[in-house]
C-alpha positions as CSV (number, residue, x, y, z in Angstrom):
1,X,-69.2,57.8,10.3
2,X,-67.1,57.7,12.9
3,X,-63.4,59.5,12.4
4,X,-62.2,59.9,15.8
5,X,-59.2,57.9,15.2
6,X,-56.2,57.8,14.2
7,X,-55.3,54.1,14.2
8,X,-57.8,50.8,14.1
9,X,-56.2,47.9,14.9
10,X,-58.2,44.6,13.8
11,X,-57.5,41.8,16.8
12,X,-56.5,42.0,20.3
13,X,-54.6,39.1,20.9
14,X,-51.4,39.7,22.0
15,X,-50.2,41.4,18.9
16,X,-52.9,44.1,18.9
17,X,-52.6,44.8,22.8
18,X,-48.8,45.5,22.6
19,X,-49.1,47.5,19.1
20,X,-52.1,49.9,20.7
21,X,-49.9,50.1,23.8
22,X,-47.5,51.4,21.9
23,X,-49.1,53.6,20.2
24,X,-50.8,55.1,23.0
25,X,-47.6,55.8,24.6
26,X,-47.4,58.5,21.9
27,X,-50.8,59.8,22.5
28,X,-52.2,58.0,19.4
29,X,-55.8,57.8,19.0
30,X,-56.1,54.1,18.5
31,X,-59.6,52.0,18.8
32,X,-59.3,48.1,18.7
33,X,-61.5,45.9,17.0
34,X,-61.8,42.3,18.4
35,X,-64.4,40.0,17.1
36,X,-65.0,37.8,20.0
37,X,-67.4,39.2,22.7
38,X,-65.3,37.3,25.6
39,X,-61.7,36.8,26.1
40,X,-60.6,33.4,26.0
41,X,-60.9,31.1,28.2
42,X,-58.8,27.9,27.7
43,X,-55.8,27.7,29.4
44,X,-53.0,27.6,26.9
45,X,-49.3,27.6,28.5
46,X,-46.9,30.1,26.3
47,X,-43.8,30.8,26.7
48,X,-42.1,34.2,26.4
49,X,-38.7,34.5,25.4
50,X,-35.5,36.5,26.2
51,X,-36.1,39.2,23.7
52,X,-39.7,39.3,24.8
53,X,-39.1,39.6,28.3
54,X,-36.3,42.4,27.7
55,X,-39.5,44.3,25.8
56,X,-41.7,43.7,28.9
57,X,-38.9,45.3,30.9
58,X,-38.5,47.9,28.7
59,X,-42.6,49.1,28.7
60,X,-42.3,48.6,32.9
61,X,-44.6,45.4,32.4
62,X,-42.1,42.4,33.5
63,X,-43.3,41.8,37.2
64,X,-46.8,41.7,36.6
65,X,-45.7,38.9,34.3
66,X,-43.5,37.3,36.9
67,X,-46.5,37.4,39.1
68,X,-48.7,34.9,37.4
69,X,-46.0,33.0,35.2
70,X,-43.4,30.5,35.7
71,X,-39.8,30.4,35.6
72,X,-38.4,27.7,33.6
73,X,-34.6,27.1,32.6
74,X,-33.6,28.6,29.3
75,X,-32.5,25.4,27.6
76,X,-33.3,22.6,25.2
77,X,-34.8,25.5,22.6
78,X,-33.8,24.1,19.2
79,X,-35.5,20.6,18.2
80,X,-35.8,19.9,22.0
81,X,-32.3,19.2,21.9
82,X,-31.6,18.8,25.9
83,X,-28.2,21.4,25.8
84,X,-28.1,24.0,28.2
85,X,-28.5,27.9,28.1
86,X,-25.2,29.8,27.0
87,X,-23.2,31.1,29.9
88,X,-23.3,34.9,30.0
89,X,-27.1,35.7,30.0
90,X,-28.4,38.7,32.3
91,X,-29.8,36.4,35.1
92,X,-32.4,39.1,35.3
93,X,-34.0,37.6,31.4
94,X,-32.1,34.6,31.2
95,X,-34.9,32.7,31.3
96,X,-38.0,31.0,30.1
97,X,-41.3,32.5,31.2
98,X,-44.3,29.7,31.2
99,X,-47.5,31.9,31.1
100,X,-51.4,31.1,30.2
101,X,-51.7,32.8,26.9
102,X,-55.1,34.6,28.4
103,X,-53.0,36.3,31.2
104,X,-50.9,37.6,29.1
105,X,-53.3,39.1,26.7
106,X,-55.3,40.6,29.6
107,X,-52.6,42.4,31.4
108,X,-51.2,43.9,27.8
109,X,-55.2,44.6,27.0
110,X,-55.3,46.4,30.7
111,X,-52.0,48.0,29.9
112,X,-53.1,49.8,26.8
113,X,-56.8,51.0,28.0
114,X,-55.1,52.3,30.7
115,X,-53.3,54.3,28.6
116,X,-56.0,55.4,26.8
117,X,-56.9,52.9,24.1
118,X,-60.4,51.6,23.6
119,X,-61.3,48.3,23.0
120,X,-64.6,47.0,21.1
121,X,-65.5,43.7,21.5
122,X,-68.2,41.6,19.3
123,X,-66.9,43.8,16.0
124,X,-65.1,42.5,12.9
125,X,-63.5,43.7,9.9
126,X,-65.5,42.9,7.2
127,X,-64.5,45.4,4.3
128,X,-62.1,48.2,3.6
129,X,-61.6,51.2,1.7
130,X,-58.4,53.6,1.6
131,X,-57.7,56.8,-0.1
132,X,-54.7,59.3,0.2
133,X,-56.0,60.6,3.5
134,X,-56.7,57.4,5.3
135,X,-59.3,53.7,5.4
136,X,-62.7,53.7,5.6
137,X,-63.6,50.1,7.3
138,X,-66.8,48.5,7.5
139,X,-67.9,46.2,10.1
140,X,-69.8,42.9,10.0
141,X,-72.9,44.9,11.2
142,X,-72.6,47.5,8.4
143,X,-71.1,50.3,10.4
144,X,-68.4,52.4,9.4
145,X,-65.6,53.8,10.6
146,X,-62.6,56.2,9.8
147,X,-59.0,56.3,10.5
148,X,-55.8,57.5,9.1
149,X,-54.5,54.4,9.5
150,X,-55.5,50.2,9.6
151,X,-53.2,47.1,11.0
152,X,-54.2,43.5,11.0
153,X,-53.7,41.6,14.2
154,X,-56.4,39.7,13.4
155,X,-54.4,36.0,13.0
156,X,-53.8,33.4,10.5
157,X,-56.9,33.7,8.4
158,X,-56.5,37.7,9.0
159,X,-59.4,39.2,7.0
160,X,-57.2,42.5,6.4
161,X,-55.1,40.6,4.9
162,X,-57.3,38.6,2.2
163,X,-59.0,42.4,1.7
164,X,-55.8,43.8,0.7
165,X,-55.2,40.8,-1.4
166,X,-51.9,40.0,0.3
167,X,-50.2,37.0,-1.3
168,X,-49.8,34.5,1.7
169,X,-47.5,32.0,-0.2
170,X,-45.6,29.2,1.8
171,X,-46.2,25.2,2.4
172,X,-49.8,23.9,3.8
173,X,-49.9,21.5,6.8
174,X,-48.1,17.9,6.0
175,X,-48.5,16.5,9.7
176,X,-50.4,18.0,12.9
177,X,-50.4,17.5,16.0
178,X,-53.1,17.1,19.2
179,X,-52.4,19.5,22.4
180,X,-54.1,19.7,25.0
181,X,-54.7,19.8,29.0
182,X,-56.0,17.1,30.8
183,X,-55.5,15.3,34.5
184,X,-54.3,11.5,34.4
185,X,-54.7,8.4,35.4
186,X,-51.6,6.8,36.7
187,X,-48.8,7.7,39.0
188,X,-46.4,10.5,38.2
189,X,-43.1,8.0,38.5
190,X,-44.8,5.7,36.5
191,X,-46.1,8.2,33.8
192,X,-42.2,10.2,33.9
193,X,-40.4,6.7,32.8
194,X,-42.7,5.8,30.4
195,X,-42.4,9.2,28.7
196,X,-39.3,9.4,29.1
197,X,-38.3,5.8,27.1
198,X,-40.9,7.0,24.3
199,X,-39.1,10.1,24.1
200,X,-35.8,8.6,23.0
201,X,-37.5,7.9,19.3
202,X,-40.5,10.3,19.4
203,X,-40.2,13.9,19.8
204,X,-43.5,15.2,19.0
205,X,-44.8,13.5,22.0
206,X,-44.7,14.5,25.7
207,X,-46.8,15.1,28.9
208,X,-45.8,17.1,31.2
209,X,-47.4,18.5,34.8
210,X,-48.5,21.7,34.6
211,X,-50.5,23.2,37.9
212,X,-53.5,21.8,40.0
213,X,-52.5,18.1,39.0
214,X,-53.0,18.7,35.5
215,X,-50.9,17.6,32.8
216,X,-50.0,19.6,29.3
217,X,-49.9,16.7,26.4
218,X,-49.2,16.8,23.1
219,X,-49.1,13.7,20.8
220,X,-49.3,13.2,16.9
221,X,-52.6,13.3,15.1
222,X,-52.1,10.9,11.9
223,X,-55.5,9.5,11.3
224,X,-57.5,11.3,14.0
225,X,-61.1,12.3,12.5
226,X,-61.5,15.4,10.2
227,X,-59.0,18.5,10.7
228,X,-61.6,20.8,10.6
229,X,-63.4,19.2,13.4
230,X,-62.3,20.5,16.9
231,X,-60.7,16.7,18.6
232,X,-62.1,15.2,21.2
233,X,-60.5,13.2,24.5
234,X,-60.6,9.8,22.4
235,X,-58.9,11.5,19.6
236,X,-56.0,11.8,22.6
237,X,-56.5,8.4,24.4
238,X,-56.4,6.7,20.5
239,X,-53.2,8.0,20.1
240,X,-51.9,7.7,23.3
241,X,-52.9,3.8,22.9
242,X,-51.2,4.2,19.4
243,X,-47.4,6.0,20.8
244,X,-47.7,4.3,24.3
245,X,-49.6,1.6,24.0
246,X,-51.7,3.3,27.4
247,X,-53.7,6.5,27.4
248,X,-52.4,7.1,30.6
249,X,-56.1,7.3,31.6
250,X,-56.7,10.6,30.8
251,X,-59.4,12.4,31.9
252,X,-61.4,15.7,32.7
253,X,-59.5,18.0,29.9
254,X,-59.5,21.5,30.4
255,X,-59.0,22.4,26.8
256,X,-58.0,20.8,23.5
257,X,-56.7,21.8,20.0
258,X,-54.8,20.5,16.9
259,X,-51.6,22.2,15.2
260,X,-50.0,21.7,12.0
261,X,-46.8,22.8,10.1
262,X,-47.9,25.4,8.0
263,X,-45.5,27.6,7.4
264,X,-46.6,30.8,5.1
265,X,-45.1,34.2,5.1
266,X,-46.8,37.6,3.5
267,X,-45.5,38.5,0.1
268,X,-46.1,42.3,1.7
269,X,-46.8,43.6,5.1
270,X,-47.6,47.2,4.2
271,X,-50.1,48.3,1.2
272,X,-50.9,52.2,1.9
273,X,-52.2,52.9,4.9
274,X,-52.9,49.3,5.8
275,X,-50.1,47.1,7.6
276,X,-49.9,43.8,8.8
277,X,-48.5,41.8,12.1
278,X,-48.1,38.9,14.2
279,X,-50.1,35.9,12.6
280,X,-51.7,37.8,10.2
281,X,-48.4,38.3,8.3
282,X,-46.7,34.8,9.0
283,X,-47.3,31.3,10.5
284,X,-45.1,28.6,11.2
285,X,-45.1,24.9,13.4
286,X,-44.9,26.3,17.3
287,X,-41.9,24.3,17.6
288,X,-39.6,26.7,20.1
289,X,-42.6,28.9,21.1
290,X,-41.6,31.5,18.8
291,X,-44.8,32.8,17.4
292,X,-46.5,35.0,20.1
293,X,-42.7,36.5,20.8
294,X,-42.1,37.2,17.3
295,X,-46.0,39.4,16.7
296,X,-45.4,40.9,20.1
297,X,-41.6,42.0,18.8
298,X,-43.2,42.8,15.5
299,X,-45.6,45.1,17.8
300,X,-42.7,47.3,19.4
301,X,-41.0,47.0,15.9
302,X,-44.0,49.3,14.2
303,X,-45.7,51.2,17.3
304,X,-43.0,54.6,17.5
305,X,-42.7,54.1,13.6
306,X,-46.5,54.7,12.8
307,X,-46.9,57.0,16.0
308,X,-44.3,59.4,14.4
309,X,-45.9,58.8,10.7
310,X,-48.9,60.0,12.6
311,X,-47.3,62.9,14.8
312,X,-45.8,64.4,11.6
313,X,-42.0,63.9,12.2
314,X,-41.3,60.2,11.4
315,X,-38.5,60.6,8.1
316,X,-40.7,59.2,4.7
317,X,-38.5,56.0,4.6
318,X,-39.2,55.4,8.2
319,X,-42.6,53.7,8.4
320,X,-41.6,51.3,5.4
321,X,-38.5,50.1,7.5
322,X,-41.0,48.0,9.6
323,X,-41.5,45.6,6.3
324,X,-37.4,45.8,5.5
325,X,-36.9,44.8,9.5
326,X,-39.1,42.5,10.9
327,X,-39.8,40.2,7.1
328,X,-36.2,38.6,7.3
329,X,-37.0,38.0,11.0
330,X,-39.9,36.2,10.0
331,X,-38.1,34.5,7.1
332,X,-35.7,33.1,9.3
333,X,-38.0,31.9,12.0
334,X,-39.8,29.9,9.2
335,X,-37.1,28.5,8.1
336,X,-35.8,27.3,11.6
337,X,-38.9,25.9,12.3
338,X,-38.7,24.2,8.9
339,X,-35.0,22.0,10.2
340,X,-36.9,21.8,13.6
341,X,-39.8,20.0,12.2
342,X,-37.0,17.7,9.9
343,X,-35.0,16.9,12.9
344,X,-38.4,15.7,15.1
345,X,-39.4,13.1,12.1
346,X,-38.8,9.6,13.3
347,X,-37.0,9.0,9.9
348,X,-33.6,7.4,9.8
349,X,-32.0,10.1,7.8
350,X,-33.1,13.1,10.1
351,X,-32.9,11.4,13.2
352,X,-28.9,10.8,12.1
353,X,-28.5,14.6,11.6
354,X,-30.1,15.2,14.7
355,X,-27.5,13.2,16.3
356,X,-24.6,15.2,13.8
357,X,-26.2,18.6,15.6
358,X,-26.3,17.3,19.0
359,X,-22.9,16.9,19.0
360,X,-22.0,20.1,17.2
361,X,-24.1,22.1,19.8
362,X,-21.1,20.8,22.4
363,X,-19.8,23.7,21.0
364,X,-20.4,27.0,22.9
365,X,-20.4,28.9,19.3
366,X,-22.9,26.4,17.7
367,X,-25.1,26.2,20.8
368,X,-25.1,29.9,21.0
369,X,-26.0,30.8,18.0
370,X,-28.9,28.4,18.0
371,X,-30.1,29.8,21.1
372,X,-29.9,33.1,19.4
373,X,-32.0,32.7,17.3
374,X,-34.6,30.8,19.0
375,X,-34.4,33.9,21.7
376,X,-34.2,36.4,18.9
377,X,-31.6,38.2,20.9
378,X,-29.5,37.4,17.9
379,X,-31.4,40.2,15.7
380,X,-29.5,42.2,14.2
381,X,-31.0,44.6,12.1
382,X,-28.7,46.4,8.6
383,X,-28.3,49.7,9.6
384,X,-25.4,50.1,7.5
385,X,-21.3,49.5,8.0
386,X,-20.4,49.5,11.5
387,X,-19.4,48.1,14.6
388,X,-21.2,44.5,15.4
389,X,-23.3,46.0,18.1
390,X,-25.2,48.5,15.3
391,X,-28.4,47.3,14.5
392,X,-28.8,44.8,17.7
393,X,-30.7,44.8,21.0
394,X,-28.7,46.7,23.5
395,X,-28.9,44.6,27.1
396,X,-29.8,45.9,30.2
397,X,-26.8,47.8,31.5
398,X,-26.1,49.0,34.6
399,X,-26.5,52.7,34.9
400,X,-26.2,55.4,37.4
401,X,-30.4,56.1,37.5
402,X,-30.4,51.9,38.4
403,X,-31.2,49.9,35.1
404,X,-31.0,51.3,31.1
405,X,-34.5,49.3,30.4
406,X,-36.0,51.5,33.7
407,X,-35.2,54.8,31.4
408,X,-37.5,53.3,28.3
409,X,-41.0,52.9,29.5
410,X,-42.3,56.2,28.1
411,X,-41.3,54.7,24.9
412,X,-38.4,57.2,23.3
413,X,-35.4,56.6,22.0
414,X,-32.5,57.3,24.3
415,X,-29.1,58.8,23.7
416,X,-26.5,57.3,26.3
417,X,-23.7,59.5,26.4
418,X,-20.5,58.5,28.3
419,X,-18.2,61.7,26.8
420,X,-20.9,63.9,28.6
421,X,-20.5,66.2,25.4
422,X,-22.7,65.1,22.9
423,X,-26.4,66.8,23.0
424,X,-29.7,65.3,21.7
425,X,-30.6,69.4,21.1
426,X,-33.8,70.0,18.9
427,X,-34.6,66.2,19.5
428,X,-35.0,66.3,23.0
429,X,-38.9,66.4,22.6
430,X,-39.1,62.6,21.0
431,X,-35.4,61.6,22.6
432,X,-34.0,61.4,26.3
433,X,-30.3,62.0,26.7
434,X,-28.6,60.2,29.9
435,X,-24.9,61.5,30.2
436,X,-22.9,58.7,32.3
437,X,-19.4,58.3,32.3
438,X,-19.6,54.9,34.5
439,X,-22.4,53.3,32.4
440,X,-21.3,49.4,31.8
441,X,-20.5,50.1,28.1
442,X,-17.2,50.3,26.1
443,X,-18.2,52.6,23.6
444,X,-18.3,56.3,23.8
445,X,-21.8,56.7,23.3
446,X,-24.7,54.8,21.8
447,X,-28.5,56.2,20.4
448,X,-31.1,54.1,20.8
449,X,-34.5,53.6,19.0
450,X,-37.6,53.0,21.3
451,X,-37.6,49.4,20.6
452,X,-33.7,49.1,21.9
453,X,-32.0,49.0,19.0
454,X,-28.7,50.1,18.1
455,X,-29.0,53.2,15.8
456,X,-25.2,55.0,16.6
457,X,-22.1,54.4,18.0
458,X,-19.5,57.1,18.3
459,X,-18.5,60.2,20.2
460,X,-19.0,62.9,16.9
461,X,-22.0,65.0,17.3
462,X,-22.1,66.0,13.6
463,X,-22.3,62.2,12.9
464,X,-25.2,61.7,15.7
465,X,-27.2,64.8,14.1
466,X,-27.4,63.0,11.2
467,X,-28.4,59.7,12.8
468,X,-30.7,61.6,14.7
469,X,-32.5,63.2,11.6
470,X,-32.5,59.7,10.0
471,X,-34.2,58.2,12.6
472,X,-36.3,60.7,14.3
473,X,-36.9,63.5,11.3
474,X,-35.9,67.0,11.8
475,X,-35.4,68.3,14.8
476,X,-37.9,70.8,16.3
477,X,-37.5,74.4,15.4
């Protein structure tokens, strides 16, 4: 039996990449498990968020993003309602980033064997065993391997999950939806009016050019064939017929799926030494691209926490404050995509509150906050009583060395120290300490978590020793 590891991570979607990338970055022993023998190869578009693209700055990643994704305006987030970005975003995230779902799991796959993770394609999770000193999986084949520790990135229907015997209660699918990506048939004018007057009353419709004349189209699926039957291109052109009364003469598709409005959350995402993340832990309608940015966010949310359960200095409550953080983050994205999916019904009653909202995002408080949310740079996670930036994402601030994301790639948390007095002392092995007096900031000094996260605020060094031991365990003798 294999033991030469300390962390198995079942799937390497985007999830699993990021989480053994992290890990790695604490020289974690980490093998991933991914049961497909090839990497995709449709071309799906995603979209990564604010939040996401701060992380991506953060790990040193960001411009080998930029280099194969797309720039899109920040705006029209929440229900597809066409408001604009708040003003005030770091021009350097404020953003929308249009990527193929396959690029970005390769480059975060390339990113984490490179620093020394192995991947194993063609293997599965199909049985699990733990004890006090770690979980025994089996494979699909019969193999076995060994590991102090197991997470589930392994999607929707995670296996690790039904194993565990996770409750995965929520609300099953009441409509779905065809996507796909196809070329077309008819002048671009022509097709952009159309769409456009269909738009007015149907929100769960659109087609819109994507690259090499292509076009991304999404369109209800009421009464298209059996759900569990992959749909076909007359499953799109009879419901194109249906919406438009024209399919547009679509042809030559490069890929095509159905999505519904599931939305299910897990009752726990921690049982021993078996976690869960990303869509293994909670699904929910793709309505403001949120999913892949939330298991990527859930990724940098649990990597330093298990690395330092697994170096030996993490605090004992520190591991289980993954669950305590990131399950109200997935709470509240299922319920936003719950008045998301309401207000893109073609029903009289939610279309009028859609118009009620529309008017209330005029406001720059309303429309911020909704954006917020959507971007999840509105986390905030309860660290206690204190000043409104504890517990929140600190932006990228200008700092002597250039950037403050620049200083986190290795993955450590950071003390940023404008007094020039405090000290980081026997934590100085798992935190940097950057004294600035001209950092952008207008408190004394902050300590920040690997993931960016506000932990302290203040100028005492008594009071930051005991942050320090609270997040990062005692300090080395």
């Amino acid at each position: 039996m294999d033991s030469s590891f300390d962390v198995i991570i079942a799937g390497c979607g985007p999830t699993g990449a990021m989480l053994a990338a992290e890990l790695r970055l604490h020289d974690v022993r980490v093998l991933v498990l991914e049961k497909e023998t090839e990497p995709e190869s449709y071309i799906r578009i995603v979209s990564l968020h604010v939040r996401s693209i701060e992380l991506m700055a953060m790990r040193g990643l960001l411009d080998r993003l930029l280099e194969r994704g797309r720039r899109r305006p920040a705006a029209g987030l929440f229900a597809a309602i066409a408001k604009p970005a708040p003003e005030g975003l770091d021009p350097a995230y404020g953003y929308l980033l249009g990527i193929p779902q396959p690029v970005v799991v390769r480059l975060l796959e390339e990113h984490a064997i490179a620093l020394g993770a192995r991947v194993r394609r063609g293997s599965s999770v199909a049985g699990l065993a733990q004890d006090d000193d770690g979980v025994t999986v089996e494979l699909a084949d019969g193999e076995r391997l060994r590991a102090r520790y197991l997470v589930g990135c392994d999607g929707a229907r995670s296996t690790v999950r039904k194993l565990l015997g996770v409750g995965f209660p929520g609300e099953p699918a009441r409509t779905e939806t065809l996507m796909g990506e196809m070329k077309v048939g008819v002048p671009p004018e022509e097709l952009a009016a159309r769409v456009a007057e269909i738009r007015q009353t149907q929100q769960r419709f659109w087609l819109r050019p994507f690259a090499d004349g292509a076009y991304s189209v999404v369109v209800p699926a009421a009464g298209v064939s059996d759900r569990a039957e992959p749909p076909t291109l007359e499953d799109f052109r009879q419901q194109l017929r249906a919406i438009a009364g024209t399919d547009f003469g679509v042809h030559s598709p490069r890929w095509l799926s159905r999505f519904g409005d599931a939305t299910r959350l897990a009752e726990r995402y921690r049982v021993g030494r078996v976690l869960l993340a990303g869509d293994a832990a909670h699904i929910h309608p793709p309505i403001g691209g949120q999913g892949l940015n939330l298991g990527v966010q859930d990724a940098v949310n649990l990597g330093w926490k298990l690395a330092a359960q697994i170096r030996g200095w993490a605090p004992d409550p520190l591991l289980d404050t993954y669950q305590a953080e990131r399950h109200p983050v997935a709470q509240d994205v299922l319920e936003n995509t719950r008045a998301q999916t309401e207000l893109l019904s073609t029903g009289a009653g939610p279309q009028a509150v859609r118009r009620l909202l529309t008017e209330l995002m005029d406001f720059d408080e309303v429309n911020r906050h909704l954006f917020e949310k959507i971007t999840a740079i509105g986390v905030r996670y309860d660290f206690g009583a204190g000043p409104d930036l504890l517990g929140r994402r600190l932006p990228d601030l200008d700092v002597h060395q250039g950037r403050l994301y620049g200083l986190l790639h290795r993955g450590r948390g950071l003390l940023l120290d404008r007094t020039e007095r405090l000290t980081v002392g026997g934590w100085s092995d798992r935190v940097d300490h950057l004294a600035d007096p001209t950092a952008v900031l207008d408190v004394p000094g902050v300590l920040l978590r690997p993931d960016g996260h506000v932990a302290w605020i203040g100028d005492d060094q008594q009071d930051l020793d005991g942050q320090l031991a609270r997040w990062f365990g005692k300090p080395a003798s």
